[in-house]
C-alpha positions as CSV (number, residue, x, y, z in Angstrom):
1,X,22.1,-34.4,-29.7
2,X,22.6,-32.2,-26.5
3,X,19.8,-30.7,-25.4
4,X,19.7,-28.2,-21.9
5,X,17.5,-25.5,-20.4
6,X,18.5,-22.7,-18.7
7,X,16.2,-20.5,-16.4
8,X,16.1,-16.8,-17.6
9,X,14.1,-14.0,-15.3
10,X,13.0,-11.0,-16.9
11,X,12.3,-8.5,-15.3
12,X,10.0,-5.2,-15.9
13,X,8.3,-2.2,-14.5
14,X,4.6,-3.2,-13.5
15,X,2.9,-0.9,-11.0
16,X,-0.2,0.7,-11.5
17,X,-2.2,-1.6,-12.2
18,X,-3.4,-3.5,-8.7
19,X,-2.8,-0.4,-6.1
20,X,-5.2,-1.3,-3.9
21,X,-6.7,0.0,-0.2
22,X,-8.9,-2.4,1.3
23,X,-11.5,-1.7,2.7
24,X,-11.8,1.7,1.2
25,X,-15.5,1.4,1.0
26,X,-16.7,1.8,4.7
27,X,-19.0,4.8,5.5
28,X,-17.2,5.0,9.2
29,X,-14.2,2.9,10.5
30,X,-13.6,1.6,14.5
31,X,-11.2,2.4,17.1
32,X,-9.0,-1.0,15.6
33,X,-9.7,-1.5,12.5
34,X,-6.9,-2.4,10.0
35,X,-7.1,-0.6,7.0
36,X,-4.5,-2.7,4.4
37,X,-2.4,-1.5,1.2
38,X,-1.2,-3.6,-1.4
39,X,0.3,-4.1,-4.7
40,X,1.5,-5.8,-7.5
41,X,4.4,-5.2,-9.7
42,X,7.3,-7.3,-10.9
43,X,9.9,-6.4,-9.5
44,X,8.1,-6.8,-6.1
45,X,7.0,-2.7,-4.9
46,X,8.0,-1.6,-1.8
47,X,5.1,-0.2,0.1
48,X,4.7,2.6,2.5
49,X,1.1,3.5,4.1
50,X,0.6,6.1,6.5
51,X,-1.9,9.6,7.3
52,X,-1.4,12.2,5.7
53,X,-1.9,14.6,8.9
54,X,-0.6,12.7,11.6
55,X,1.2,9.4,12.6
56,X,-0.7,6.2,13.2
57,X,0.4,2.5,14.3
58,X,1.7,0.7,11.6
59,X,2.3,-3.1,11.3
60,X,3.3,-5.1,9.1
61,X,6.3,-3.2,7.3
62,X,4.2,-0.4,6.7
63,X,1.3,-2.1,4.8
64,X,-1.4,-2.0,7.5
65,X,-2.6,0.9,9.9
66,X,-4.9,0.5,12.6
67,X,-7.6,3.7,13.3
68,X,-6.3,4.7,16.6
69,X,-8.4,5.8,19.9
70,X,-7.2,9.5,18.9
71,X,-9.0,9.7,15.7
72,X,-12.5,9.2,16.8
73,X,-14.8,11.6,15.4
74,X,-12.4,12.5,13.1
75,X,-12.0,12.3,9.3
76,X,-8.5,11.0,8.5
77,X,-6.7,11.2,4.9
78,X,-4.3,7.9,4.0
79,X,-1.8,7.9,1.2
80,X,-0.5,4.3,0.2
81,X,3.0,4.6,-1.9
82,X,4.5,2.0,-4.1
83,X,7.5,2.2,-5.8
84,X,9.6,-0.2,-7.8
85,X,13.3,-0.4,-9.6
86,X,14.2,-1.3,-12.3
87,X,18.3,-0.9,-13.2
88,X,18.0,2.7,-13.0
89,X,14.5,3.6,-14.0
90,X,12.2,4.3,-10.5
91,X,8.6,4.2,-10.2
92,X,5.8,5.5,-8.0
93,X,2.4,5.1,-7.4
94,X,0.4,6.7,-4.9
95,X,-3.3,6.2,-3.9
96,X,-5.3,8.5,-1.1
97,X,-8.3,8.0,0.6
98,X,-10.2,10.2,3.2
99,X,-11.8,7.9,6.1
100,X,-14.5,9.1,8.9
101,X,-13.6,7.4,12.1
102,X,-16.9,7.0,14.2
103,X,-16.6,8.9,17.4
C-alpha cells in the first residue's frame, strides 16, 4: 500500500474582522507617541496608516505613526486601510479615528 501526503494552501478573503488601532482609547496623546494599525486576513493585508489632513512620520511600512511636535493642541483624524487579493477579487477595509493631541 502506498500512502503520501501532499501540502495544499487554501487560500481566502478574510478582512474585516481584526482591523484594529491601538491605542484608540486615550483621552489625549504625546508629542511621540506611536499610534499602531493592524490586521488579520489570509492572504496577509497590506496596510497603509496615515492623517487624514496632513502628513505624519511613519515607520514601520506604514503601520505606525508617531504624534508629531506640529500637532499639539490639535485634534487629528487617522484612517488605517487594509486591503487584500485574492486571484482577482480586491478587498478593503478602512477604520478612522479622531485623536486630541495635548498641547
Amino acid at each position: 500500500m502506498l500512502l503520501y501526503a501532499e501540502r495544499l494552501d487554501i487560500f481566502f478573503v478574510v478582512l474585516a474582522r481584526d482591523l484594529t488601532i491601538t491605542p484608540a482609547d486615550k483621552d489625549k496623546y504625546q508629542v511621540d507617541d506611536e499610534v499602531r494599525c493592524s490586521a488579520k486576513g489570509n492572504p496577509s493585508p497590506k496596510i497603509s496608516f496615515e492623517p487624514s489632513t496632513s502628513p505624519g512620520k511613519l515607520m514601520d511600512n506604514s503601520k505606525t505613526i508617531v504624534i508629531q511636535k506640529s500637532w499639539e493642541g490639535k485634534e487629528k483624524t487617522l484612517t488605517c486601510t487594509a486591503s487584500n487579493t485574492l486571484d482577482s477579487r480586491m478587498e478593503f477595509l478602512n477604520k478612522t479615528i479622531t485623536i486630541q493631541v495635548a498641547g
